[in-house]
C-alpha positions as CSV (number, residue, x, y, z in Angstrom):
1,X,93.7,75.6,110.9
2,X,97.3,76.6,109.6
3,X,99.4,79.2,109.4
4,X,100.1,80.1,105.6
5,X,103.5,81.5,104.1
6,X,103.0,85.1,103.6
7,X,104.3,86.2,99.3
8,X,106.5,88.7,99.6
9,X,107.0,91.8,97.2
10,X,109.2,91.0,94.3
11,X,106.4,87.6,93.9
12,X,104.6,88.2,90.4
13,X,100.9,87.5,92.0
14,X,101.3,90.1,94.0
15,X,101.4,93.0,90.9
16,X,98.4,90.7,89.4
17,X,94.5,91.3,89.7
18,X,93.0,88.8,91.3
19,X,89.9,86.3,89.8
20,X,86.4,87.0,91.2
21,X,84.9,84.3,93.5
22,X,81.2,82.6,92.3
23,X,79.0,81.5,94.5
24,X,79.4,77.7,94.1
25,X,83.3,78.6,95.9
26,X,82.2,80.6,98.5
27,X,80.5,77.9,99.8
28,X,83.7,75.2,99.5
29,X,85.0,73.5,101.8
30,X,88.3,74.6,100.7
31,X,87.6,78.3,100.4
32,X,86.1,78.5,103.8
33,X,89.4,76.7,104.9
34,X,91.1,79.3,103.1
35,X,89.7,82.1,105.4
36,X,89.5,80.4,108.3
37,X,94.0,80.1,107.6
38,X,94.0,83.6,106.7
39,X,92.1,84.8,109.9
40,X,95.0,82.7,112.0
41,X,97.7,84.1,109.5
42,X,97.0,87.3,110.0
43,X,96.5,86.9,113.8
44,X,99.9,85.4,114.4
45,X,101.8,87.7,112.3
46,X,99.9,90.6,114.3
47,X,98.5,92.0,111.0
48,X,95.6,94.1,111.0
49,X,94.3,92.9,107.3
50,X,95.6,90.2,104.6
51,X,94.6,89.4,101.1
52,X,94.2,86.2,99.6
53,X,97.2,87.0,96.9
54,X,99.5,87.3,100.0
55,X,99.4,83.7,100.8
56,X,99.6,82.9,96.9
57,X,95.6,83.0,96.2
58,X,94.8,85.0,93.3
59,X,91.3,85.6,94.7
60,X,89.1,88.8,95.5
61,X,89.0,87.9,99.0
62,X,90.8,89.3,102.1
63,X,90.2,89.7,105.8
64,X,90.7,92.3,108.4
65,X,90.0,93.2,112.0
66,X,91.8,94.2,115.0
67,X,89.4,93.7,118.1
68,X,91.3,94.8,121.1
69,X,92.5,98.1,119.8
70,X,95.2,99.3,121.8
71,X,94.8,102.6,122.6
72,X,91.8,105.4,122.6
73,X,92.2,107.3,119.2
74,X,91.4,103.5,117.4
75,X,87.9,101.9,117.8
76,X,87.8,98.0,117.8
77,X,86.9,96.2,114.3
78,X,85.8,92.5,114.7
79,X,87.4,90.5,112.4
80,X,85.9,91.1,108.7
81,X,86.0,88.6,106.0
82,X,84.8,90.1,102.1
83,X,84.3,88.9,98.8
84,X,84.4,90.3,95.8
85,X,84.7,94.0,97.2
86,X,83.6,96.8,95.1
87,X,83.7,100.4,96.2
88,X,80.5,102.3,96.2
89,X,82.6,105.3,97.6
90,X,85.5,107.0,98.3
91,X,85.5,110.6,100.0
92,X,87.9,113.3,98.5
93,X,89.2,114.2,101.8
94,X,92.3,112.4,102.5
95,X,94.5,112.2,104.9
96,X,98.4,110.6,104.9
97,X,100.0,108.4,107.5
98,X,102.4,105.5,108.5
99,X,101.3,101.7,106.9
100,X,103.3,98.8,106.6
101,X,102.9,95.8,105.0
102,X,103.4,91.7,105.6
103,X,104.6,91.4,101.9
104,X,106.9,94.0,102.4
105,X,108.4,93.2,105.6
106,X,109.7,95.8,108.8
107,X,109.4,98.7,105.9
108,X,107.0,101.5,106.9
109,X,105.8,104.9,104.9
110,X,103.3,107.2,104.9
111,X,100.4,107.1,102.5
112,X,97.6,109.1,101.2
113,X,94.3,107.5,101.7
114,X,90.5,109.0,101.5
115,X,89.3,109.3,104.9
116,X,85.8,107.8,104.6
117,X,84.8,104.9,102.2
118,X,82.1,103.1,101.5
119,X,82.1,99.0,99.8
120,X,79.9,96.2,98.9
121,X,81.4,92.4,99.3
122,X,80.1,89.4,100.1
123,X,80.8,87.6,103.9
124,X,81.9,84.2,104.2
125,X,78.3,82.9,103.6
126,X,78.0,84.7,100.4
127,X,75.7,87.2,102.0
128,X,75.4,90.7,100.3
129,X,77.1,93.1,102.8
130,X,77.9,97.4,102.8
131,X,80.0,98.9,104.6
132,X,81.4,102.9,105.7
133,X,84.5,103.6,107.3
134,X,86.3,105.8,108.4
135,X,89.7,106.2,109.7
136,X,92.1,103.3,110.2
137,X,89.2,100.7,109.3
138,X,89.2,102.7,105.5
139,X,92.5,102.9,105.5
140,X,93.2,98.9,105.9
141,X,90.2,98.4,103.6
142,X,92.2,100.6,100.8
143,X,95.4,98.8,101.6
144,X,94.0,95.2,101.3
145,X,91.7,96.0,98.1
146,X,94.9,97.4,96.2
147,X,96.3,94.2,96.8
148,X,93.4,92.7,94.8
149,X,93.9,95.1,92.4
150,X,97.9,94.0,92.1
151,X,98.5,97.7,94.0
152,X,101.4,98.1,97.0
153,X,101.1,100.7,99.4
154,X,104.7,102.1,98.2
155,X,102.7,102.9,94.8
156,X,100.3,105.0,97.2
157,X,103.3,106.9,98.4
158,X,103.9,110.7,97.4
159,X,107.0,111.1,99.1
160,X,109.5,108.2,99.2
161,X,111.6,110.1,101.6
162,X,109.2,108.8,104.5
163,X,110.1,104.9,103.6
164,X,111.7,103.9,106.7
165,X,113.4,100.7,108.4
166,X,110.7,99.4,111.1
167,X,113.3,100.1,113.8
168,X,114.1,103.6,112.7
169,X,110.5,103.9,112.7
170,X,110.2,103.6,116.4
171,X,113.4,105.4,117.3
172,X,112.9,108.6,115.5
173,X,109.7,108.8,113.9
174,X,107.1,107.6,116.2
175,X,108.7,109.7,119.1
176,X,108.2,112.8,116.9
177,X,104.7,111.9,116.4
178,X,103.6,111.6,120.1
């Protein structure tokens, strides 16, 4: 396995929309490579989701997953791998807060998303799979499928006056938040 380059913003595939996958990839070699990178990618840069035009893939594929969630208000996601995702729903009730991005490096700002959602993808083995989440897992899901769709989360953003270095992130806003 490697660890891939991670595009970031200002990179033109990054404001494309990426190409469906058919069935005869899903089952390359070179595709299941692919995730298997992505899955390392994303655990070494301590990422909580990454899609396949981050590491200069123009594909409908991205991973997620944070299984030792760090503290009681987040439940534990195994890793996720989907293809193709396609929303079946989105709830009307959202709620804002903090996300950050590995395109867009130590930059944080909050961001409306729906609080529930609901998708249909394909797994690694081109198996039909749905999902609902709820809470951070929607929220990463949303994040990651706008980057499919060519979308950055500073698009999302109603109030630009919340972007915010990483550092000053910790110093005054996430003691405020406590």
């Amino acid at each position: 396995m490697s660890i891939l380059k991670i595009c970031r913003m200002g990179h033109p595939i990054l404001r494309q929309q990426a190409r469906s996958l058919s069935p005869d990839q899903i089952h390359s070699a070179a595709l299941q490579q692919l995730i298997d990178d992505m899955l390392e990618t994303m655990e070494d840069y301590e990422g909580i989701g990454l899609a396949a035009p981050q590491v200069f893939q123009s594909l409908r594929l991205l991973v997620m997953g944070y299984p030792d969630a760090d503290d009681s208000k987040t439940n534990a996601v195994p890793p996720q791998v989907l293809i193709n995702p396609e929303w079946i729903e989105q709830s009307t009730k959202q709620f804002e807060d903090w996300e950050g991005c590995l395109s867009i490096p130590d930059i944080r700002g909050v961001v409306p998303r729906s609080a529930a959602v609901g998708v249909r993808a394909l797994d690694r083995e081109g198996k039909l799979v749905e999902l609902d989440m709820s809470g951070l897992a929607a929220r990463v899901l949303q994040h990651e499928i706008d980057h499919l769709d060519g979308i950055l989360f500073l698009d999302r953003m109603k109030d630009k006056n919340t972007l915010t270095f990483l550092e000053e992130y910790h110093r005054y806003r996430q003691q405020s938040e406590e």
